[in-house]
C-alpha positions in Angstrom: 100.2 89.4 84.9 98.9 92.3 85.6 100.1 96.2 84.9 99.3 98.8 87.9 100.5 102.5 86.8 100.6 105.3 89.2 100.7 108.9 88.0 101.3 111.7 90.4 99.0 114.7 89.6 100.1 117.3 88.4 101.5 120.7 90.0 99.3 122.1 92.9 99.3 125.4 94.0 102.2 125.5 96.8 102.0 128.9 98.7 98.2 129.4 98.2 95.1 129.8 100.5 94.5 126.5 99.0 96.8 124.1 98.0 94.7 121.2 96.7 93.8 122.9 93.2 96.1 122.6 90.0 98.4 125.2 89.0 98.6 126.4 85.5 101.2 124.7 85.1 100.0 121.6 86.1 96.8 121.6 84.1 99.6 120.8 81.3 101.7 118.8 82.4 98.9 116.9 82.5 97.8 117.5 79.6 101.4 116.4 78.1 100.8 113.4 80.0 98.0 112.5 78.1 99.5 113.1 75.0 102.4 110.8 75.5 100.3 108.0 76.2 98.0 108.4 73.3 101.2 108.5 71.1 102.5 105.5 73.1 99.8 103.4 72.4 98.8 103.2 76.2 95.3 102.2 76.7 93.7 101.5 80.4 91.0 98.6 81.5 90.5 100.8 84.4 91.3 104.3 85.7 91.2 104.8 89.5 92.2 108.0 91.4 91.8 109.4 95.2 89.0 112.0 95.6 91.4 115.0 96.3 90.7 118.0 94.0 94.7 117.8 92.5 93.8 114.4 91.8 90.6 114.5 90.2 91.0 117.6 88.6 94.3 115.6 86.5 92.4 112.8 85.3 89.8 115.5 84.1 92.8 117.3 82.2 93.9 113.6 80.5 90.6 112.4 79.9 89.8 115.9 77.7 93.0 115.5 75.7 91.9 111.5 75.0 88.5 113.0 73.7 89.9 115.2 71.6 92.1 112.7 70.1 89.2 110.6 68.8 90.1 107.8 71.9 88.8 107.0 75.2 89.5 106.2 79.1 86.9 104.2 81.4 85.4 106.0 83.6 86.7 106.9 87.1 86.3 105.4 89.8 87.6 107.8 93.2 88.9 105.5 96.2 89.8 107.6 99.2 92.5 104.7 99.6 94.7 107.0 97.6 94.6 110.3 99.1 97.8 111.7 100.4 98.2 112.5 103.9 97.9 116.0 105.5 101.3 117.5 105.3 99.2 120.5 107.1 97.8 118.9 109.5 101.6 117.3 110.2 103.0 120.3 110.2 100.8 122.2 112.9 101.1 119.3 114.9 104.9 118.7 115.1 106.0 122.4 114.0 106.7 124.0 117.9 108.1 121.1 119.0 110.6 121.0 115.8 111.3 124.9 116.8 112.3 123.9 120.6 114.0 120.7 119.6 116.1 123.2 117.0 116.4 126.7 117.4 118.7 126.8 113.8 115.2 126.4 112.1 113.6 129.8 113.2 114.8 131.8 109.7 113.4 128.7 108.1 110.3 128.6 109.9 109.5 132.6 109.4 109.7 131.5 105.4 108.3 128.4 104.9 105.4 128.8 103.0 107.1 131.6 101.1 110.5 129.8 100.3 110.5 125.8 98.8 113.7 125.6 99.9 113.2 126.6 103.7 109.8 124.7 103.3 112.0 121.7 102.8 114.3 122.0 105.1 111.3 121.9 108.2 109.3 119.5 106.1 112.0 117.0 106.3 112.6 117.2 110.3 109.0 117.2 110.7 108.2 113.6 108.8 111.2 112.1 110.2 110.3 113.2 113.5 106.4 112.1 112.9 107.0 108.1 111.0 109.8 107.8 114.2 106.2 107.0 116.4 107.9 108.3 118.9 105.6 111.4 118.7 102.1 111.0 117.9 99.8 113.7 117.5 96.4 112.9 118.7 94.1 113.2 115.5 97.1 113.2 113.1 97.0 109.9 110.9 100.4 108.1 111.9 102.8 106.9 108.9 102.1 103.4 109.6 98.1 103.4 109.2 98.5 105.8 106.6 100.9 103.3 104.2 98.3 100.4 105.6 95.7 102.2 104.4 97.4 102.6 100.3 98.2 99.3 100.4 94.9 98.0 101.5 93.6 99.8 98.5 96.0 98.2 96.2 95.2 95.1 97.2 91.7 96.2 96.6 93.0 97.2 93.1 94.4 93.7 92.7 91.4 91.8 94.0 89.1 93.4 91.4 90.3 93.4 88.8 92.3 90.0 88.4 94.5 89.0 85.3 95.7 90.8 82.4 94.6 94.4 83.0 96.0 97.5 82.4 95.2 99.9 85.5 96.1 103.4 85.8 95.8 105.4 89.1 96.6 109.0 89.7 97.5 109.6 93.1 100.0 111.3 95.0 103.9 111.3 96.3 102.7 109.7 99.8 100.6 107.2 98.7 103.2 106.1 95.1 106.1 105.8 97.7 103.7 103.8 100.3 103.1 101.2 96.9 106.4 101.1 96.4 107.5 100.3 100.3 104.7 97.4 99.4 106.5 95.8 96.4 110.3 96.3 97.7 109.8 96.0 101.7 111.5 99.6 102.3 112.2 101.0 105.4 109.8 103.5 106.5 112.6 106.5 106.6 113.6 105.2 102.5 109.9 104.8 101.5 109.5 109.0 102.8 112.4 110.0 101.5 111.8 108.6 97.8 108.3 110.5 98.1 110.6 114.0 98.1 111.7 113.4 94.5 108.5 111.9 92.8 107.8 114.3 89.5 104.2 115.8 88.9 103.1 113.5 86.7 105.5 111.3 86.9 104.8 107.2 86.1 105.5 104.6 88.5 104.8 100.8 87.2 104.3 97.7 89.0 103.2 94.0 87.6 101.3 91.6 90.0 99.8 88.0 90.1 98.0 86.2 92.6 101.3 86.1 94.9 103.6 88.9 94.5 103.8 93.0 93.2 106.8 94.0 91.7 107.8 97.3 90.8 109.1 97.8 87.0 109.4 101.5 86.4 109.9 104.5 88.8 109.2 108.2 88.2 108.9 107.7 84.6 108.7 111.2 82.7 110.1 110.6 79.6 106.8 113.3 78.5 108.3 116.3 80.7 111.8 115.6 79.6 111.2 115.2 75.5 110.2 119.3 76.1 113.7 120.2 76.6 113.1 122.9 79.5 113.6 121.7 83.4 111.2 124.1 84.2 108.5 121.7 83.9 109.8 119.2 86.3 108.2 119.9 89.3 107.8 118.8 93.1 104.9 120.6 94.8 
């Protein structure tokens, strides 16, 4: 069989003009990602990741830390398969219809962008309100093309590359949980919800043959927790 590992980038800038560049913060973890799996011995066949700039920008962090460790990573290969979804674009769409549908949000809504936990709060009756269906936005992706459109690339993934490979791609929360639907048949609501509580950098493992994917590990980090400080588990 075959080993497919997803890694969630690392920390992007939440609250920022522009949210789809690393923080800091997650310019290490990512670089303590690639550290763990030099010193576990993990090596790739083939390293995929979506063409977002969080994305990118975390296999560029792991790649530096494998060169200056004397080893080496194949080169990337960007598949727009694995880019998450808008949460923005989701947001405006759904966000005065949320309001009017529940007036208890407005102190939540005047702080979302400044306030993870009021962010949350709206976030969550915004997704479950926009994979319902019952709501579409026209030009907003809907939940069930987007997860068709992550598992079409896995099966991409698959087709390529055949038997005994070792594939790593760094993705995102959306399109990890979409994979993971794919392997254990989850309900659209239980497939979001996991997404909420995927680490930066995280691992998520599945093996697959010519018939099935199975899923073998799930937010994996063993790397952020071996630091002894919470404050490097992060979720936006």
């Amino acid at each position: 069989m075959s080993t497919i590992y997803m890694a969630r980038h690392g920390q992007a800038s939440f609250g920022q003009d522009n949210y789809d560049q690393l923080s800091e913060k997650g310019r290490r973890q990512s670089q303590i990602l690639a550290e763990y799996l030099i010193r576990t011995g993990l090596s790739f066949d083939v390293v995929y990741s979506g063409d977002m700039v969080r994305q990118k920008d975390t296999v560029h962090e792991v790649m530096a830390v494998y060169r200056e460790r004397g080893c080496s990573l194949p080169e990337l290969r960007v598949m727009s398969e694995f880019n998450e979804y808008s949460s923005r674009d989701i947001i405006m769409a759904h966000i005065h219809d949320v309001a009017k549908e529940d007036p208890a949000l407005k102190t939540d809504l005047e702080n979302i962008y400044a306030d993870k936990k009021a962010f949350q709060r709206v976030f969550e009756k915004i997704m479950m309100r926009w994979i319902s269906g019952d709501a579409d936005k026209a030009g907003v992706v809907r939940w069930q093309d987007f997860c068709g459109r992550v598992q079409s690339g896995l099966r991409k993934v698959m087709a390529d590359n055949g038997r005994k490979k070792k594939i790593i791609i760094f993705s995102s929360g959306g399109p990890i949980s979409a994979a993971v639907q794919m392997a254990l048949g989850l309900s659209d609501e239980k497939a979001l919800r996991i997404a909420w509580h995927i680490v930066n950098t995280s691992l998520t493992k599945f093996v697959y043959d010519d018939e099935r994917v199975a899923l073998t590990l799930f937010n994996q980090i063993a790397h952020l927790e071996l630091l002894n400080d919470p404050g490097w588990v992060t979720y936006r």
